[in-house]
N, C-alpha and C positions, 0 to 999 in steps of 0.2 A: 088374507090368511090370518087366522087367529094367531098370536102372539103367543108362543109354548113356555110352558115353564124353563127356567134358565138354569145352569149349572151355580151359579150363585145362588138360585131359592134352594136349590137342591141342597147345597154344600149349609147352607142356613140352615134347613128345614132340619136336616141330618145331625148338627153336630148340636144342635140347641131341642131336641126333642128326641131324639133316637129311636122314632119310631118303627117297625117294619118296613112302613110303604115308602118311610124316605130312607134307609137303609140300602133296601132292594133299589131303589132309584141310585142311588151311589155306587152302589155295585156293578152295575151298570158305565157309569158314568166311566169308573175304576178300568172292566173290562175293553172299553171305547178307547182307551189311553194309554192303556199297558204299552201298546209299541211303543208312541214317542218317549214317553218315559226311561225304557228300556236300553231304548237308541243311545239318549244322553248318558246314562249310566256307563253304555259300554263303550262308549268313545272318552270316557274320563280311565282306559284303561281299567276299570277293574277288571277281575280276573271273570272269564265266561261262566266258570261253573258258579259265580257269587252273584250273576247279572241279577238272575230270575230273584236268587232271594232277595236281593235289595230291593227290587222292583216291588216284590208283596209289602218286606216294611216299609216302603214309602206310602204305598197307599192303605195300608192298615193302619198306621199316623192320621191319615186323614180319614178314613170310617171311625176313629175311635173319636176323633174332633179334637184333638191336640195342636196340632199344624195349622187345621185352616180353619179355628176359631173366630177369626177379626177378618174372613173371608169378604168381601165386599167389592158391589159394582166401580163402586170408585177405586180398588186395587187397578185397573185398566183391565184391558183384554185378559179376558179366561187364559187366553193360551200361555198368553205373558206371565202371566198370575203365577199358573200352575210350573212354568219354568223357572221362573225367581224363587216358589219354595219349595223346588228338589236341588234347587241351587243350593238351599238355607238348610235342606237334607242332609244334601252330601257334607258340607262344611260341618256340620253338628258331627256327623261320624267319623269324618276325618279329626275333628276335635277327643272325639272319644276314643277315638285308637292310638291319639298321640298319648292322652292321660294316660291310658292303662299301661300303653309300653316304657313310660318314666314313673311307674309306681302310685298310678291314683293321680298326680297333681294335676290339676286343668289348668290348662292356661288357652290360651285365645290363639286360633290358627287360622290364617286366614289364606283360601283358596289364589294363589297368586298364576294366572293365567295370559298370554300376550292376547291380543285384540284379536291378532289372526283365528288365533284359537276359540276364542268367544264366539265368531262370525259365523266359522265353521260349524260349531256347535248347535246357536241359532237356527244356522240355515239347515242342518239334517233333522233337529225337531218340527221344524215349521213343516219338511216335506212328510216328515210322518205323520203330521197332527193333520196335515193337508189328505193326506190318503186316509185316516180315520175316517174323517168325514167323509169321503168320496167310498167309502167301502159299506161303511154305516146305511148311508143312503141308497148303495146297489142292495143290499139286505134288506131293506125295509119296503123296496121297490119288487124286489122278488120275492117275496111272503103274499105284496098283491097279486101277482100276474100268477102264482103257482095256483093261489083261491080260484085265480077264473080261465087260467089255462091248462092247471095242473105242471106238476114235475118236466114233463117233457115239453110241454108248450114254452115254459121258463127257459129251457136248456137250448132252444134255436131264439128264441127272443135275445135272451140275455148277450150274445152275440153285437147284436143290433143297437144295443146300449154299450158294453166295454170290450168289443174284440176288437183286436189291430191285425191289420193287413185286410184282405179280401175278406168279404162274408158270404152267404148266399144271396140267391138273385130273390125276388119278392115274390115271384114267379115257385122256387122253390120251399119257402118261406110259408107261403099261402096254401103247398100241397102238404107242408108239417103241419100246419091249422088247421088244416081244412075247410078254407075259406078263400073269398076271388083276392084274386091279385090288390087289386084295388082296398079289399077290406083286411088285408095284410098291412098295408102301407098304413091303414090310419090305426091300425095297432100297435105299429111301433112308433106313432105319431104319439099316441097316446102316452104309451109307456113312457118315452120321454119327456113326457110332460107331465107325468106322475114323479118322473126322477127327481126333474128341477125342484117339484113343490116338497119335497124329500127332502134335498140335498137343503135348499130353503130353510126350512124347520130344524136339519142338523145343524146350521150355520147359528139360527136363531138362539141357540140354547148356549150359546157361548159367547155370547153377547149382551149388553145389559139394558139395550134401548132397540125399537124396531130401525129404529133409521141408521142403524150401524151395519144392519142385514149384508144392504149390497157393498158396503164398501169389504166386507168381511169376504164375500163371494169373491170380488175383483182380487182380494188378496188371494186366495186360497187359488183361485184360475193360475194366476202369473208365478205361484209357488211350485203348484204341480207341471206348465209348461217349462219353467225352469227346471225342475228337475230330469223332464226329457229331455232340453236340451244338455244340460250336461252330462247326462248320464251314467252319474254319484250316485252311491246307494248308499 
């Protein structure tokens, strides 16, 4: 697998050239994250009707290239990254609401949280950021199969890749295609193996070296089976 452009070049390429094509790439990047962003935002309490706006100036901070200026592979993990400055977000406007409510004067405030809290925190971004990718990658996986299946060929496959409980028999499956049993089953052999090199490539952009790929995977696997098992949302 070719090596994709990363959320680093992206976030580089963006705030040091402000081009269209790396713009629209961050826009992107932007639209891929909104949840977990969101998530954190609204688990620090703020009020629901202020989630969403906060959510846009946080990432409009960083399309304008303010925030994530000095963005770099060696900040560690994308994901880490991006939680350390909506960290550095929120504290800045907690700081500016303190000012303005004592008459202009700033002074220095700093977010004081227990561990429990922090953990917590963590852990509901990582499952969001985890299902980004895992949603990212069913989207990208069914734009293929709609080109060579069409809409409805998509709508029994997609089954076959993220339904839970019972699905159809391949028997069934192959009279939706219109194709043998047999050449049903390496269809959705396929498609799953269009998903992995998907899910691959999503993994890849948020990383800063190829050999981080699969430890990135194993993470994202035992984030999302965690959150089945507990059953948190």
């Amino acid at each position: 697998m070719t090596f994709p452009t990363t959320n680093w070049t992206v976030l580089g390429e963006a705030t040091l050239s402000g081009g269209d094509a790396e713009r629209e790439a961050l826009s992107k990047l932007c639209e891929s994250y909104w949840k977990p962003i969101a998530t954190v935002i609204r688990t620090r309490g703020v009020p629901v009707d202020r989630v969403e706006d906060m959510t846009q100036d946080f990432f409009l901070v960083l399309m304008n290239g303010g925030f994530f200026r000095r963005a770099t592979p060696e900040s560690g993990k994308f994901r880490s990254f991006l939680l350390n400055a909506l960290r550095n977000f929120l504290a800045d406007d907690a700081r500016k609401n303190r000012a303005s409510k004592r008459g202009g004067e700033l002074e220095r405030v700093e977010l004081r949280e227990d561990s429990a809290a922090l953990e917590a925190e963590v852990s509901r971004f990582d499952w969001t950021w985890a299902e980004a990718l895992f949603d990212s990658a069913v989207e990208t996986t069914g734009a293929e199969m709609k080109k060579k299946r069409g809409e409805k060929g998509w709508f029994v496959l997609r089954e076959f890749l993220v339904g839970s409980g019972e699905v159809m028999s391949y028997e069934d499956l192959s009279k939706a295609l219109g194709c043998s049993a047999g050449g049903a089953k390496t269809e959705v052999s396929r498609m799953r193996g269009k998903f992995r090199e998907n899910l691959r490539s999503e993994v890849a952009k948020t990383v800063s070296a190829p050999h981080e790929v699969d430890e990135e995977l194993i993470f994202l696997r035992e984030t999302l089976m965690q959150k089945s098992i507990s059953g948190d949302v």
